[in-house]
Jmol script that loads the backbone (N, CA, C; Angstrom):
load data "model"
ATOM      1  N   UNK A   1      97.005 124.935 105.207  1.00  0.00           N
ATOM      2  CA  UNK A   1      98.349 125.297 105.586  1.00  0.00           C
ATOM      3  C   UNK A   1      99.244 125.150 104.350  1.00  0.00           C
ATOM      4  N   UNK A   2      99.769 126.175 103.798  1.00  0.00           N
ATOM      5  CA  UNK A   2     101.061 126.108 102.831  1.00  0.00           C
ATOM      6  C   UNK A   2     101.911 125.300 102.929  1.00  0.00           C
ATOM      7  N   UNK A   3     102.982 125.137 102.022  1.00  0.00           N
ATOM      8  CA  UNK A   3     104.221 124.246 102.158  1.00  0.00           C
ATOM      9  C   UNK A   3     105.075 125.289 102.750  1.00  0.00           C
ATOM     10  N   UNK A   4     105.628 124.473 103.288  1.00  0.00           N
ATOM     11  CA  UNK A   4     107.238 125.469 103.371  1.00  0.00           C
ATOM     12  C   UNK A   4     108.278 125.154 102.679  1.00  0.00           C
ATOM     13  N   UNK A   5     109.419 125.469 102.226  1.00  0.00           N
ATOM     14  CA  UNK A   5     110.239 125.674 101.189  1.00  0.00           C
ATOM     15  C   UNK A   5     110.950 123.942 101.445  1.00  0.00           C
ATOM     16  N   UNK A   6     111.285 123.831 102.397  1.00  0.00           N
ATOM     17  CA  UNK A   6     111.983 122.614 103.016  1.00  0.00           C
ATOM     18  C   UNK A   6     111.409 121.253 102.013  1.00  0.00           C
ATOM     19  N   UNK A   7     109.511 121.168 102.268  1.00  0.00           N
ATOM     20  CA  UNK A   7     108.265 120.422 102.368  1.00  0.00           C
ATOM     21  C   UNK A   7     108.001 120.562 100.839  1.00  0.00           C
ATOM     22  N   UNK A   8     108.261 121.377  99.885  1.00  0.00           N
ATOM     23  CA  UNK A   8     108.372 121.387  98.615  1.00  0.00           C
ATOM     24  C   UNK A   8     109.362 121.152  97.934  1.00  0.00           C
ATOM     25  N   UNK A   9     110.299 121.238  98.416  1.00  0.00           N
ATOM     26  CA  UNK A   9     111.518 120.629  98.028  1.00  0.00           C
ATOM     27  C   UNK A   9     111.454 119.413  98.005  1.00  0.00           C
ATOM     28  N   UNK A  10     110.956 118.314  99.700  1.00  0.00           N
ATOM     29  CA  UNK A  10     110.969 117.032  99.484  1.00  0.00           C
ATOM     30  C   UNK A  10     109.554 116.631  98.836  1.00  0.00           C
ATOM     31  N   UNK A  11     108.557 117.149  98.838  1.00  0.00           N
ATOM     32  CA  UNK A  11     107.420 116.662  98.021  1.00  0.00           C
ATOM     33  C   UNK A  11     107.235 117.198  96.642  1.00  0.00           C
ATOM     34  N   UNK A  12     108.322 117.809  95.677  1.00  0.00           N
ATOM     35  CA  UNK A  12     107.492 118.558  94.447  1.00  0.00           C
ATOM     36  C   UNK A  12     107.904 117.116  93.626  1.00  0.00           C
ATOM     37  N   UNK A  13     109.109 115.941  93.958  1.00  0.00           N
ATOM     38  CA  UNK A  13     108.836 115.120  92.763  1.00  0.00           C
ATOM     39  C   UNK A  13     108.216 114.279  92.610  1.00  0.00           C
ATOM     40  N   UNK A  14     106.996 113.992  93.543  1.00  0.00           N
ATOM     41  CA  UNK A  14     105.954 113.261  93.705  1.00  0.00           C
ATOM     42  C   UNK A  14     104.704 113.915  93.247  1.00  0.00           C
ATOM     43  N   UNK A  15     104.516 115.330  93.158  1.00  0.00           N
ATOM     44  CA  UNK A  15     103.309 116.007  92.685  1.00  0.00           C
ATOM     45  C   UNK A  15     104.139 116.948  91.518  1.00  0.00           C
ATOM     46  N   UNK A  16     104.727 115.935  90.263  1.00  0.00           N
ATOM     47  CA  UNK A  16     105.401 116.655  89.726  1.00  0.00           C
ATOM     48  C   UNK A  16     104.011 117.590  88.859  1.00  0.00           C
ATOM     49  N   UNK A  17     102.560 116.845  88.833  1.00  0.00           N
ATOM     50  CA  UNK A  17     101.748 117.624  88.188  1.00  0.00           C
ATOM     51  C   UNK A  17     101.108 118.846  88.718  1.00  0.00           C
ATOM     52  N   UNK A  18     101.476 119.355  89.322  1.00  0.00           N
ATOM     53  CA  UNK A  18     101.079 120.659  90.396  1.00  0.00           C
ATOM     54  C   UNK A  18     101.817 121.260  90.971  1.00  0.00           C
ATOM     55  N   UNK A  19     101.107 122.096  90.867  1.00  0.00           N
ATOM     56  CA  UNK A  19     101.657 123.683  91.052  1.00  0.00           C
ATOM     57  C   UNK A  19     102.075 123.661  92.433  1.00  0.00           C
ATOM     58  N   UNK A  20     103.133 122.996  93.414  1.00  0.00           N
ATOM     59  CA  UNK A  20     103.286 123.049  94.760  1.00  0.00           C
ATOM     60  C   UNK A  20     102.819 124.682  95.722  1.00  0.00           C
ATOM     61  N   UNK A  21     103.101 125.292  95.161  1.00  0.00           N
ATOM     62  CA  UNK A  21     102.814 126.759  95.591  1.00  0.00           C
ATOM     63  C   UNK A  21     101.294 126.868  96.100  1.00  0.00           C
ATOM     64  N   UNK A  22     100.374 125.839  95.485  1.00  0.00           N
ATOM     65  CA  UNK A  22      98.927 126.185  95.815  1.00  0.00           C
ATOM     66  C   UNK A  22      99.087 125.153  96.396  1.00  0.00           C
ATOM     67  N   UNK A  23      99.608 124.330  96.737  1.00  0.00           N
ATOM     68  CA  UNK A  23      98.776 122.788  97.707  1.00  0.00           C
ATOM     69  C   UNK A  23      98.702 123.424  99.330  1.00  0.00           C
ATOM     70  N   UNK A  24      97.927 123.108  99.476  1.00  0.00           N
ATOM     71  CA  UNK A  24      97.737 122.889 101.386  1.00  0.00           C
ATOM     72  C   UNK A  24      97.426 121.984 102.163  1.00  0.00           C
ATOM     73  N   UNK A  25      98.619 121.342 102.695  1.00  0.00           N
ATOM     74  CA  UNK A  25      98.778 120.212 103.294  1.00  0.00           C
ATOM     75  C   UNK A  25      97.533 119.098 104.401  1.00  0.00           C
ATOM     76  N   UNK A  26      96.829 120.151 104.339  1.00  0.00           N
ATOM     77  CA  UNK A  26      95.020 119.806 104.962  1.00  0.00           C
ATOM     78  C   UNK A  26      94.239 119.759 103.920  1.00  0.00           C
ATOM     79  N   UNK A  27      94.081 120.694 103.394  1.00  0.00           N
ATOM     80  CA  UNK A  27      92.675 120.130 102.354  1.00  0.00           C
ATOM     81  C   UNK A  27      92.872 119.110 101.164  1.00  0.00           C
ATOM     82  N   UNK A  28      94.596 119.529 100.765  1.00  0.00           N
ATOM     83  CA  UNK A  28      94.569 118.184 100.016  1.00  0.00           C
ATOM     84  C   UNK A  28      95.690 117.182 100.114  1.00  0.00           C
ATOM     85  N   UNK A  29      95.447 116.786 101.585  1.00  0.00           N
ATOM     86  CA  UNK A  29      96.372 115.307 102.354  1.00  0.00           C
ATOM     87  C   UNK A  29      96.031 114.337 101.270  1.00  0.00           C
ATOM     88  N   UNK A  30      94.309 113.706 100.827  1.00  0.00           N
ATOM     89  CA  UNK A  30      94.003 112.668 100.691  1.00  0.00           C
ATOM     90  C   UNK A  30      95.430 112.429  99.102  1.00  0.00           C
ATOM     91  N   UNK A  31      95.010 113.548  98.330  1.00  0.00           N
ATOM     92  CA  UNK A  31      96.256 113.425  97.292  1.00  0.00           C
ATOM     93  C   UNK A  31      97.187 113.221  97.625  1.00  0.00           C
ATOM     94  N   UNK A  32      97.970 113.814  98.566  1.00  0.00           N
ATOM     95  CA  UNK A  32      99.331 113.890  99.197  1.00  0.00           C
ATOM     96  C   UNK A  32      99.760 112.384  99.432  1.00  0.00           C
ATOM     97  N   UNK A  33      98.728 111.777 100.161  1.00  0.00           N
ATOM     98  CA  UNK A  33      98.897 110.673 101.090  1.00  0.00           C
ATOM     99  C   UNK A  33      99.113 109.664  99.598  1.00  0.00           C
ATOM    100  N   UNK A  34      97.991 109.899  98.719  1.00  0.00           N
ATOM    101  CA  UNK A  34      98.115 108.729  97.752  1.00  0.00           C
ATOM    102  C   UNK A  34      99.179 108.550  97.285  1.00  0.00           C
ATOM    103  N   UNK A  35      99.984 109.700  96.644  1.00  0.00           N
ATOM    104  CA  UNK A  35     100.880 110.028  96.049  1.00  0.00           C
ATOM    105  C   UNK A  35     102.316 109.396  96.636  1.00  0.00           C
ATOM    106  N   UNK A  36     102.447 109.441  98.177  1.00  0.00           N
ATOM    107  CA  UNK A  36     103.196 108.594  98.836  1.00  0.00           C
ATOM    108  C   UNK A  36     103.328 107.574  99.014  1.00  0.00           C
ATOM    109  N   UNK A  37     102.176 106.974  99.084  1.00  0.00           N
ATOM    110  CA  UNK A  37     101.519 105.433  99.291  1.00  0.00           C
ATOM    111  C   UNK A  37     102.308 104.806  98.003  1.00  0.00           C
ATOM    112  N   UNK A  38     101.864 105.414  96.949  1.00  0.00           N
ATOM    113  CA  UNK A  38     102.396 104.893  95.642  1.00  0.00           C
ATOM    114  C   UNK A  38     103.983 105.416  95.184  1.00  0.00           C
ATOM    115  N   UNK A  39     104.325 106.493  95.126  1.00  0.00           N
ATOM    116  CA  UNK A  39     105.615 106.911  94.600  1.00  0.00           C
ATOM    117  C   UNK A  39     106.653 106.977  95.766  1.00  0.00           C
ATOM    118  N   UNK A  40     106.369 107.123  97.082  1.00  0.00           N
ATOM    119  CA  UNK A  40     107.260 107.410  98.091  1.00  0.00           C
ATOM    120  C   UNK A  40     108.222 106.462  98.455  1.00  0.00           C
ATOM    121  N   UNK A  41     109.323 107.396  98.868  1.00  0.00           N
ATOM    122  CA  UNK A  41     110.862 107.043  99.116  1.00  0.00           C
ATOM    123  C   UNK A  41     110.427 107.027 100.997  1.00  0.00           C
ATOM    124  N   UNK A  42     111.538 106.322 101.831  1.00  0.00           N
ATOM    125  CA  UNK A  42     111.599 106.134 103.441  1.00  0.00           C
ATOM    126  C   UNK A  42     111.446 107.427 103.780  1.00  0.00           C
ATOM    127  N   UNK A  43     111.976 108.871 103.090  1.00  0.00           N
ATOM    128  CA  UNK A  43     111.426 110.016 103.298  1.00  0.00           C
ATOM    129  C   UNK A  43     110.696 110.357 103.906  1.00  0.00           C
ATOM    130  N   UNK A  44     110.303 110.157 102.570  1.00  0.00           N
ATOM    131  CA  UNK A  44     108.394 110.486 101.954  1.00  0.00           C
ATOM    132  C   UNK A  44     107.552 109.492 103.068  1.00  0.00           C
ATOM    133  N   UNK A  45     107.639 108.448 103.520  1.00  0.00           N
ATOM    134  CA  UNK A  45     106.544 108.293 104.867  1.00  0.00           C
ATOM    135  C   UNK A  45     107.467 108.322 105.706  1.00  0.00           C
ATOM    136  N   UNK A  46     108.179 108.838 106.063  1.00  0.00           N
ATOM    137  CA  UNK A  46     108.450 109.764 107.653  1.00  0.00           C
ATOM    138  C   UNK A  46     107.649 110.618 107.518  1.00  0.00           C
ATOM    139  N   UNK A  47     108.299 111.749 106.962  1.00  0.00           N
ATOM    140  CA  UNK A  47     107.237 112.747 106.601  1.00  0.00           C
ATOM    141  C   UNK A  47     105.858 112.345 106.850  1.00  0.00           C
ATOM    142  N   UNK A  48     105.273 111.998 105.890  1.00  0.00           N
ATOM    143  CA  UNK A  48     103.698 111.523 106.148  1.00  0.00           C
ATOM    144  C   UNK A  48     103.046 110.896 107.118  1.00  0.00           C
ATOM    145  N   UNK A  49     104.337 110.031 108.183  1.00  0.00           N
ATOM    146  CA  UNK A  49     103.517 109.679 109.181  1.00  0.00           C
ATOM    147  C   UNK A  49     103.627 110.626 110.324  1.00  0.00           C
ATOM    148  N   UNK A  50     104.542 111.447 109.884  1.00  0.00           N
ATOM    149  CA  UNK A  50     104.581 112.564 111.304  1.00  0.00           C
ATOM    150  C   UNK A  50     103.712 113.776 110.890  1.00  0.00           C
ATOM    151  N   UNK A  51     103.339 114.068 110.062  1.00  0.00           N
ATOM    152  CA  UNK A  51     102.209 114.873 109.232  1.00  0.00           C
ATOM    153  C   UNK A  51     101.229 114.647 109.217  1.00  0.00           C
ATOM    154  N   UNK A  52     100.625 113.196 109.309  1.00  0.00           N
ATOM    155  CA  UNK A  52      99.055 113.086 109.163  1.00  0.00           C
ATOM    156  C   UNK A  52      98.491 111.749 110.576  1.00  0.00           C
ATOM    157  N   UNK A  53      97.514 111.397 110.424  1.00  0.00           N
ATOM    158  CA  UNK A  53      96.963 110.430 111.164  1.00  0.00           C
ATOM    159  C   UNK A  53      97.219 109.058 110.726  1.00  0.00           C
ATOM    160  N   UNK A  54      97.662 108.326 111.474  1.00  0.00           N
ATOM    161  CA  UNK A  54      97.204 106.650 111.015  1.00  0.00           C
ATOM    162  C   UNK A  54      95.451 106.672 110.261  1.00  0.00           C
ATOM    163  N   UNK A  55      94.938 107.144 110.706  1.00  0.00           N
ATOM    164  CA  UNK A  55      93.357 107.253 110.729  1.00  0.00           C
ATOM    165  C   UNK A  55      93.244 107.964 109.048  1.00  0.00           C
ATOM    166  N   UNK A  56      94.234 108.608 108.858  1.00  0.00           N
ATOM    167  CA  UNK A  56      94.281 109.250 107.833  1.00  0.00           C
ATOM    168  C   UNK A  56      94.318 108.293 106.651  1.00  0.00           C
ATOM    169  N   UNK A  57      95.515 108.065 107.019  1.00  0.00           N
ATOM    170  CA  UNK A  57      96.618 106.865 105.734  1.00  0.00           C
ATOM    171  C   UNK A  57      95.719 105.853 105.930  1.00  0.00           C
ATOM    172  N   UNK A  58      94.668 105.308 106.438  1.00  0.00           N
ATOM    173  CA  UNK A  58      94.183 104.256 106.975  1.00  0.00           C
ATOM    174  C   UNK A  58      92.745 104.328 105.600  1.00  0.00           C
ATOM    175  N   UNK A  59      92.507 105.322 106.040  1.00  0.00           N
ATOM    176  CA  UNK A  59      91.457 106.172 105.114  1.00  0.00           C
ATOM    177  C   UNK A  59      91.561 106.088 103.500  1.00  0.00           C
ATOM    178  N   UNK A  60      92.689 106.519 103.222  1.00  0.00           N
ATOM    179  CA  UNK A  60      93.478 106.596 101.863  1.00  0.00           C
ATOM    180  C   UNK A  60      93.684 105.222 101.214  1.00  0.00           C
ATOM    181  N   UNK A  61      94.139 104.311 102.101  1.00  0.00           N
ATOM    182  CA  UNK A  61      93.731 102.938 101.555  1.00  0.00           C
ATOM    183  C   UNK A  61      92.926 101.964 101.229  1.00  0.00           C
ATOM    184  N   UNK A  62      91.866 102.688 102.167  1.00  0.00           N
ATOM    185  CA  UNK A  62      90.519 101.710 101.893  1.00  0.00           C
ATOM    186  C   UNK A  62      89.613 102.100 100.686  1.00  0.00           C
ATOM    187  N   UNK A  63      90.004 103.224 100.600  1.00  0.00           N
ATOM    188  CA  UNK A  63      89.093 104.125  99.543  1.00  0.00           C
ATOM    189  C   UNK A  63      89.600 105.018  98.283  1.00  0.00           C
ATOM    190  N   UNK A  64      90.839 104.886  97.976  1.00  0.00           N
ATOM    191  CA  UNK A  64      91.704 105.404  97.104  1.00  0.00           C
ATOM    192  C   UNK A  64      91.254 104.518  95.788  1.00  0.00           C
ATOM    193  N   UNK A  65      90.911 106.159  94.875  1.00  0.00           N
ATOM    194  CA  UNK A  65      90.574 104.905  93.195  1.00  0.00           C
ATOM    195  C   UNK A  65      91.904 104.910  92.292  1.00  0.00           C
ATOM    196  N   UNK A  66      93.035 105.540  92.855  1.00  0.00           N
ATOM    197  CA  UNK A  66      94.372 105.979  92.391  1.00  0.00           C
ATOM    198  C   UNK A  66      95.115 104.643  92.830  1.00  0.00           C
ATOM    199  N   UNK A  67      95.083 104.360  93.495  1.00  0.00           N
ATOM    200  CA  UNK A  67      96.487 103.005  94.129  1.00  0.00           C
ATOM    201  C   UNK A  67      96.436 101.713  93.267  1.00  0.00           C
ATOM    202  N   UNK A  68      97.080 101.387  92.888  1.00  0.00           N
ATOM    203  CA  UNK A  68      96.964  99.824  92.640  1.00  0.00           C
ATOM    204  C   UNK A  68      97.085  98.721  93.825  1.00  0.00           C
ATOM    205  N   UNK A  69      96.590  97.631  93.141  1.00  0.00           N
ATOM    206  CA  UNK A  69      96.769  96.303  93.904  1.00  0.00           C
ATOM    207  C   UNK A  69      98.021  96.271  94.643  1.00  0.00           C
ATOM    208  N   UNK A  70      98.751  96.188  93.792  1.00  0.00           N
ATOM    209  CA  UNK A  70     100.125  96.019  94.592  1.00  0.00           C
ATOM    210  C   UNK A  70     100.206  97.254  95.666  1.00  0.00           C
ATOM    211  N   UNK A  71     100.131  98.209  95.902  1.00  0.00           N
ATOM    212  CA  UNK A  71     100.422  99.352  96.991  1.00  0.00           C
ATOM    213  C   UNK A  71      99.189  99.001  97.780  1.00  0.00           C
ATOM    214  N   UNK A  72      98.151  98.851  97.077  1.00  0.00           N
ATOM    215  CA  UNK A  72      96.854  98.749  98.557  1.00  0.00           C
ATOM    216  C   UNK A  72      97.232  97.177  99.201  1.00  0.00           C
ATOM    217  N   UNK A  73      97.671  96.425  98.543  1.00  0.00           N
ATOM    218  CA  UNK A  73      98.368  94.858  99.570  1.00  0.00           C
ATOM    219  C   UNK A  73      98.751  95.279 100.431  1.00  0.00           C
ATOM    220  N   UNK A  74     100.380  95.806 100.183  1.00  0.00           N
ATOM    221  CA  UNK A  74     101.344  96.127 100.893  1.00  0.00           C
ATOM    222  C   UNK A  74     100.903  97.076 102.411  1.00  0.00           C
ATOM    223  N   UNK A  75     100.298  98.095 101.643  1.00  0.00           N
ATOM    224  CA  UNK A  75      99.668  99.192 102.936  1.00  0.00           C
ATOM    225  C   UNK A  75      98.662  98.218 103.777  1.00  0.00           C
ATOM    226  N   UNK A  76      97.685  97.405 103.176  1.00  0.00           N
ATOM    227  CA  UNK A  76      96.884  96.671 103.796  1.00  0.00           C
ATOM    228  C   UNK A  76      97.343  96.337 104.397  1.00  0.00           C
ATOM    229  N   UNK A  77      98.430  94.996 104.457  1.00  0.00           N
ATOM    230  CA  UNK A  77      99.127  94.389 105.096  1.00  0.00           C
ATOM    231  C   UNK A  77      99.828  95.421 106.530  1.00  0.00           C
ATOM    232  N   UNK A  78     100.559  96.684 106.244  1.00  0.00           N
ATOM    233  CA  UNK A  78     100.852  96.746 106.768  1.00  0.00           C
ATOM    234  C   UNK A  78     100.005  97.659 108.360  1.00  0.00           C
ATOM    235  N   UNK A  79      98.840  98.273 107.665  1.00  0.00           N
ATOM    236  CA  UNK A  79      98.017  98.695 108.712  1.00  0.00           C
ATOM    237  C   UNK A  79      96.799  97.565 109.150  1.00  0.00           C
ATOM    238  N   UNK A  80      97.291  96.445 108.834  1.00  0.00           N
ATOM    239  CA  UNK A  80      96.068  95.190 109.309  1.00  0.00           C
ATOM    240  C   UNK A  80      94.703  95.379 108.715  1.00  0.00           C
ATOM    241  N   UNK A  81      94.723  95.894 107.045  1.00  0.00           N
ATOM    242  CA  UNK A  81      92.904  96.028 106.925  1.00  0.00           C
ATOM    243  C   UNK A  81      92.942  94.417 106.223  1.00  0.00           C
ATOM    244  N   UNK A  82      91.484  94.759 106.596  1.00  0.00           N
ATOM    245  CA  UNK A  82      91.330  93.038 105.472  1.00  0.00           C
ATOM    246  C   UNK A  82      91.308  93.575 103.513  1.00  0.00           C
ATOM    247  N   UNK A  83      92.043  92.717 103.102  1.00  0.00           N
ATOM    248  CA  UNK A  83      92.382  93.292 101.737  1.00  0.00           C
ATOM    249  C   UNK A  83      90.656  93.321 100.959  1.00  0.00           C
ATOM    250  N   UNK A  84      89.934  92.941 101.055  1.00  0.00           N
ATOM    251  CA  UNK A  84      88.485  93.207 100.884  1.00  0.00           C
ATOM    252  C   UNK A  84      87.543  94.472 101.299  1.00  0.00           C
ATOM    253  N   UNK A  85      88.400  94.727 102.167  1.00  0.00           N
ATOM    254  CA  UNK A  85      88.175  96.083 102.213  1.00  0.00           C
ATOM    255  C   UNK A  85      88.966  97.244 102.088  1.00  0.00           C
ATOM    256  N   UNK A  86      89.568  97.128 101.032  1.00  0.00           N
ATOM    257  CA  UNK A  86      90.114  97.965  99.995  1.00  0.00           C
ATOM    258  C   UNK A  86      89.517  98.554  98.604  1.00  0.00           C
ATOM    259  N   UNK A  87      89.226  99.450  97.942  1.00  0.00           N
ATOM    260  CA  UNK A  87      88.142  99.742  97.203  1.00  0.00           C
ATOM    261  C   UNK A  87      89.116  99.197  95.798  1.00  0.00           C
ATOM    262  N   UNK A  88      90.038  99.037  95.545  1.00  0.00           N
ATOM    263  CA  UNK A  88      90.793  98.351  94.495  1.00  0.00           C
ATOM    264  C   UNK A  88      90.434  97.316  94.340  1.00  0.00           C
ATOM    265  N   UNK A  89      90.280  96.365  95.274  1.00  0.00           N
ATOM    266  CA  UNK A  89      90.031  95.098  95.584  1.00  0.00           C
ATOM    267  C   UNK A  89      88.506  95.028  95.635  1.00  0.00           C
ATOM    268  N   UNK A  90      87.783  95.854  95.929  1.00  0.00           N
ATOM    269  CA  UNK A  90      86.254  95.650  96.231  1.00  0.00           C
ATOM    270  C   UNK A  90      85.696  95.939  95.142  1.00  0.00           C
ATOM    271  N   UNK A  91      86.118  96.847  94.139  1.00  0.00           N
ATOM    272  CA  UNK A  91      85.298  97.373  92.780  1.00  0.00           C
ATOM    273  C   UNK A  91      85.931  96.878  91.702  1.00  0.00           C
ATOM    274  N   UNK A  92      84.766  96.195  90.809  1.00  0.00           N
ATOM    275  CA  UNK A  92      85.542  96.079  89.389  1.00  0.00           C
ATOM    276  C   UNK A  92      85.501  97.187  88.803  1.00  0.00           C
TER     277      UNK A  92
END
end "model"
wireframe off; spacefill off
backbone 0.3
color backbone group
């Protein structure tokens, strides 16, 4: 699914490295999602939580090689994973 003009407007300064015109909000959420996790404004997860799955964002945290410590805590914390099972935290 394309952006719409609205959805690029509020997401192009978070994917300032891409071409917004080609993203599609399904095949590449997992970027999307990271990108929020880490750079996002109260916006930016409205948006994302009315856009994607808990199951999603849930996903993105456990297994994201992009996030740091500090954002996979915080998200941990706030979707109840155990911080050990976070791949930041699990891989040297």
């Amino acid at each position: 699914m394309a952006m719409s003009d609205e959805v690029v407007k509020l997401l192009s300064p978070l994917l300032w490295d891409t071409d917004c015109s080609t993203v599609d909000l399904q095949k590449d959420k997992y970027a999307i999602i990271e990108r929020i996790l880490v750079y996002g404004r109260p916006e930016h997860v409205r948006w994302m939580n009315a856009q994607y799955s808990t199951d999603d964002l849930i996903d993105v945290v456990r297994t994201s090689r992009n996030i740091d410590k500090k954002t996979a805590s915080y998200w941990a914390i706030h979707f109840n994973i155990p911080i050990r099972e976070t791949r930041c935290f699990s891989t040297p």
